[in-house]
C-alpha positions in Angstrom: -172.2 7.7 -10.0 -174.4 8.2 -13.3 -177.1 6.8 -13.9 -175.9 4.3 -16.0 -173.7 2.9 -13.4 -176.5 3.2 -10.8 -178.6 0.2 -12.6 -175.5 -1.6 -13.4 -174.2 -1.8 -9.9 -176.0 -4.1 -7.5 -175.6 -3.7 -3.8 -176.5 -6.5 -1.6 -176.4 -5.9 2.4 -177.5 -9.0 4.7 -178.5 -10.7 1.6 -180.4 -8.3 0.7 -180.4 -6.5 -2.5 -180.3 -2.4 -2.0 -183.4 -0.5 -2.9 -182.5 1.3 -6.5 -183.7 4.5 -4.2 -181.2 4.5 -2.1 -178.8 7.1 -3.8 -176.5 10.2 -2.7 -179.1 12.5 -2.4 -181.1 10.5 -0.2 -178.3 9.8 2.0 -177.6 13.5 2.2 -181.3 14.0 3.3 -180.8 11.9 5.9 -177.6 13.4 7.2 -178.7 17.0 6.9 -182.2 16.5 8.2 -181.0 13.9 11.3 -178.4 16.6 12.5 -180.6 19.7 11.6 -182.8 17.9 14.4 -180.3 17.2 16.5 -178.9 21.1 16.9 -181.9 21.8 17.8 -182.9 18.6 20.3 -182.9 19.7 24.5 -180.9 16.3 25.1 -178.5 16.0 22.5 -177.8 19.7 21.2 -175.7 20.7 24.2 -173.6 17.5 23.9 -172.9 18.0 20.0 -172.7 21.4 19.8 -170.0 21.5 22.7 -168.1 19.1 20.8 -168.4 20.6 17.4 -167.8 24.7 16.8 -170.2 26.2 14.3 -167.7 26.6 11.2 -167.0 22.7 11.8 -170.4 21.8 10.9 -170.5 21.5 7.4 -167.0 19.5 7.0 -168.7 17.3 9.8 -171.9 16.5 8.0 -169.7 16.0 4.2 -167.6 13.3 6.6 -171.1 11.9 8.0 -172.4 11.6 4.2 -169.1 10.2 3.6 -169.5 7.5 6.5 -173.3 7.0 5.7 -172.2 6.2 1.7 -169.6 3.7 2.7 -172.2 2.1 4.8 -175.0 1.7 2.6 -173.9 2.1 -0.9 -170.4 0.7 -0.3 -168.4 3.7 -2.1 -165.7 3.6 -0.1 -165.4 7.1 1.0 -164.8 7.5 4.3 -161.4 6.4 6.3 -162.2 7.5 9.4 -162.7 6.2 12.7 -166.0 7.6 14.6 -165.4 5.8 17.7 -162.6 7.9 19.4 -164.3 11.1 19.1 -167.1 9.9 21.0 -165.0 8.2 23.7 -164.2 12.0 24.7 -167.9 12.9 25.6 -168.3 13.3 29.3 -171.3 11.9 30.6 -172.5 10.4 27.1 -174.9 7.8 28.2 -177.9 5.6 27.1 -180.3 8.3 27.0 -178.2 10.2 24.7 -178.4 6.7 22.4 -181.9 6.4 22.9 -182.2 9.9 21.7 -180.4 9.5 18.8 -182.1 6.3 17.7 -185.3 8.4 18.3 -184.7 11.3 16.3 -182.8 9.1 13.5 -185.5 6.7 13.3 -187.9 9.6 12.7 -185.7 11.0 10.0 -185.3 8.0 8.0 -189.1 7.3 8.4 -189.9 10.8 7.1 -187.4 10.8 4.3 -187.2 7.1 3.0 -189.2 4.5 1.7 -189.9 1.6 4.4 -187.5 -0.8 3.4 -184.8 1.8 3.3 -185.6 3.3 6.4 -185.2 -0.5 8.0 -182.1 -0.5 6.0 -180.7 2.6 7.8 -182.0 1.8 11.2 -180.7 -1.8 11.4 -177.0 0.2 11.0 -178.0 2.7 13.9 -179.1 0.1 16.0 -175.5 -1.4 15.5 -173.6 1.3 15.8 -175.4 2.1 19.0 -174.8 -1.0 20.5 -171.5 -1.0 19.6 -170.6 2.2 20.6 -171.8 1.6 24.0 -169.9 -1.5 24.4 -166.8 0.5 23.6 -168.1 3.6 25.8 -168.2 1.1 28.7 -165.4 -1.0 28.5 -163.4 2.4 27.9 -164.4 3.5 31.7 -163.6 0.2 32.9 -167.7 -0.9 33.6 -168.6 -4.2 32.7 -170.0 -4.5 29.6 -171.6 -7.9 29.7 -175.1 -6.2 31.2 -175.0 -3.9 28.1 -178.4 -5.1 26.5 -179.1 -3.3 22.4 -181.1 -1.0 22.4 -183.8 -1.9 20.5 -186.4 -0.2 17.7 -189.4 -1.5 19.7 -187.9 -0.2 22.9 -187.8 3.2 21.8 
C-alpha cells in the first residue's frame, strides 16, 4: 500500500474510523514483539513451542501478520482457519488465555498508540472468547458457564 493509497483508503471497524497509524509495520511490531514474548513466557512457551518446530517460526508469524492485516486493515490476506490448530492443544485452558491476553495487552500498550492498542485488544478479547467456546464445546463441556475474559479481569 503506498502512501498515496494509505490516505485515500478509509477503514472503519465498529463505526469507528482506523487510526491513519495503524499500518504494516505496526502490525508487524506487534506480531514479532507479542510472540518474541511468548517463546520466552514459563506458561505459554512450552505449549507453543511443542506445537511449532523452530524452522516453522518465521512462516508462522508472516501467516499471523497476514491474519492480524485482514483483521485490522481489511487487506484480505489471510485464508486460513486458526481455530483447528488450537483444538489439538492438550490441556489448553483459561490460564493459557489469560496469559495471552496479558502478554498481548502489554505488547500492544508498548508498541501502539492508545486507541490502537484498544483497537487490537477488543479483537483479542474476541478471539479469546471465542476460541474457548469452541475449545469447550469441542470436549463436549458445557459452554453456557464460559464467561469473556475480560481486560479489567486481567
Amino acid at each position: 500500500m503506498t502512501e498515496d493509497t494509505k490516505r485515500e483508503t478509509t477503514i472503519v471497524i465498529d463505526g469507528r474510523v482506523l487510526p491513519g497509524q495503524l499500518d504494516e509495520q505496526m502490525i508487524r511490531d506487534v506480531v514479532h514483539g507479542f510472540y518474541a514474548e511468548i517463546r520466552s513466557d514459563a506458561l505459554l512457551a512450552p505449549l507453543f513451542n511443542k506445537a511449532i518446530a523452530p524452522h516453522d517460526w518465521p512462516p508462522h508469524l508472516t501467516k499471523m501478520c497476514d491474519f492480524w492485516s485482514s483483521l485490522m486493515l481489511r487487506t484480505g490476506r489471510y485464508d486460513g482457519r486458526p481455530l483447528p490448530p488450537h483444538l489439538t492443544l492438550p490441556g489448553l485452558g483459561e490460564q493459557h488465555f489469560r496469559r495471552w491476553l496479558s502478554l498481548f495487552r502489554a505488547t500492544v500498550n508498548n508498541l501502539c498508540p492508545p486507541e490502537i492498542a484498544a483497537l487490537f485488544m477488543e479483537r483479542a478479547l474476541r478471539i479469546a472468547h471465542s476460541f474457548r467456546l469452541a475449545l469447550a464445546h469441542n470436549r463436549g463441556e458445557c459452554t453456557l458457564t464460559i464467561e469473556p475474559i475480560t481486560a479489567e479481569s486481567l
